[in-house]
C-alpha positions in Angstrom: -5.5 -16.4 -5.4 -2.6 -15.1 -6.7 -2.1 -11.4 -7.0 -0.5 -9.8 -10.3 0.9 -6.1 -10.7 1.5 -5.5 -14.6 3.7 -2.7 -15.1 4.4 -1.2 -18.4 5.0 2.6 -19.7 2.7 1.6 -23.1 -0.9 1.5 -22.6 -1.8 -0.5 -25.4 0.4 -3.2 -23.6 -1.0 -3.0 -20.3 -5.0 -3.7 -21.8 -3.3 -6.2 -23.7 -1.7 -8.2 -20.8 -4.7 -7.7 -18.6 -7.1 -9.3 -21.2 -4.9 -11.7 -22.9 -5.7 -14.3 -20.0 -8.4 -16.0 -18.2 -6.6 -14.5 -15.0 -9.1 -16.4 -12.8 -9.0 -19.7 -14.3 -4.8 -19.7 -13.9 -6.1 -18.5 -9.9 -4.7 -14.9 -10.6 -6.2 -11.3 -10.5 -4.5 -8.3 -11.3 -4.0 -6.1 -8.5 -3.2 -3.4 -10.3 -1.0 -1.5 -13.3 2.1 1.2 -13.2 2.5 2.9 -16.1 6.3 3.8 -14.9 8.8 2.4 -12.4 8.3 4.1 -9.9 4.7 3.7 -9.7 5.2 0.3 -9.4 7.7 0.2 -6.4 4.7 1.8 -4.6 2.3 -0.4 -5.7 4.9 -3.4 -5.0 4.8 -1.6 -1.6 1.2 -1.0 -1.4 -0.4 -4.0 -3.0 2.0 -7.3 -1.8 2.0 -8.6 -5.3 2.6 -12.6 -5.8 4.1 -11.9 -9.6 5.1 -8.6 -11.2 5.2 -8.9 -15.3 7.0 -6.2 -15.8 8.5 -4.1 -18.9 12.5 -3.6 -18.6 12.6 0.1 -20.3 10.0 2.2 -18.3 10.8 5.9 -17.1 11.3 6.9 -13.4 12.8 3.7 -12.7 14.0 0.9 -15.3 12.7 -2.8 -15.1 15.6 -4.1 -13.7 16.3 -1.3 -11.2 12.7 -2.4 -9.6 13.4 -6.0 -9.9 16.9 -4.8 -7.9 15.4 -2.4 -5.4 12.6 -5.3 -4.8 15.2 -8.4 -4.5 16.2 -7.8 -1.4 13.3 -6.5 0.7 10.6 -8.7 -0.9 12.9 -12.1 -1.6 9.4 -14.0 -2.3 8.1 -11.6 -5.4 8.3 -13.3 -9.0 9.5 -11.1 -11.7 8.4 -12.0 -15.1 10.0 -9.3 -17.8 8.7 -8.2 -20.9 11.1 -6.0 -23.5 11.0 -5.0 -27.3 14.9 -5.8 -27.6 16.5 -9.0 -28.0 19.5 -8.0 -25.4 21.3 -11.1 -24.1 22.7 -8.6 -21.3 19.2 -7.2 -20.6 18.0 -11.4 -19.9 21.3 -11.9 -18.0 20.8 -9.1 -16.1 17.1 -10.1 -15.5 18.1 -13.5 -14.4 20.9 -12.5 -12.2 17.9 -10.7 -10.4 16.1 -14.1 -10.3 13.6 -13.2 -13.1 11.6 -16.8 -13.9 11.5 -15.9 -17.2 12.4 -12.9 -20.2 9.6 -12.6 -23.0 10.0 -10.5 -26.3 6.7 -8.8 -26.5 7.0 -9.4 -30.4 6.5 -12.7 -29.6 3.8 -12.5 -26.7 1.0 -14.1 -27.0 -1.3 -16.1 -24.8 0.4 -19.5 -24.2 3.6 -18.6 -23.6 2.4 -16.0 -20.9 0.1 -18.2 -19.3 3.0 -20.7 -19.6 5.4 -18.4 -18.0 2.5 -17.3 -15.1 2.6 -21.2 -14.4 6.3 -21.1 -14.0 6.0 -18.0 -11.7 3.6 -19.7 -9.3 5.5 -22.5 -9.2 8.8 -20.4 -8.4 6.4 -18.3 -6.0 5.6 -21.5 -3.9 9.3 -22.3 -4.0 10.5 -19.0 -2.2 7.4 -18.8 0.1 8.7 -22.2 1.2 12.5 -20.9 1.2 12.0 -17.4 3.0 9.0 -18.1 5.4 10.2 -19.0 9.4 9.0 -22.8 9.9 6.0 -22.8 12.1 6.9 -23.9 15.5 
């Protein structure tokens, strides 16, 4: 099973992306939720998460300064990031971080996050395969 941190600075958000999905049917469950970003380094830290869906503006630590600070000591984490602002810098920024995907949470709803969960478990399998030493 795949494990899930959701990590947003709304509450209303964060009840909405852990029951917007069937998280066991996609083979999820949601290991837990940060309500800023520096919560969620430590939970990142704590918990081993497959996929963080993640909110760029959060205090203590910005989306994108956690998907940074994550990059390079946890190469096999999925970022999926959620944002109220259409900001063709914030998504470039997200994918130069190697973000699977940028969602408007306007737009949210339960396809296209399942959709983009699919995505990250693919991308997940992809860097477990990458970053993991070849058994002998």
């Amino acid at each position: 099973m795949y494990r899930v941190l959701l990590a947003d600075d709304e509450p209303i958000i964060l009840s909405g992306l852990q029951s917007m999905l069937n998280w066991e049917r996609l083979d999820c469950t949601v290991c837990g939720a940060a309500r800023n970003g520096q919560q969620a380094l430590e939970l990142v830290e704590a918990r081993r998460p497959d996929i963080v869906v993640c909110d760029i503006n959060m205090p203590r630590l910005t989306g994108l300064e956690l998907l940074e600070a994550c990059a390079q000591r946890y190469p096999e984490l999925v970022f999926i990031m959620l944002t109220n602002h259409q900001d063709f810098h914030m998504a470039q920024q997200s994918l130069r971080g190697r973000a699977v995907d940028y969602l408007l949470k306007i737009e949210l709803d339960e396809e296209k996050l399942e959709r983009s969960i699919h995505t990250a478990i693919d991308e997940r399998e992809k860097r477990l395969r990458l970053f993991q030493p070849a058994a002998a």
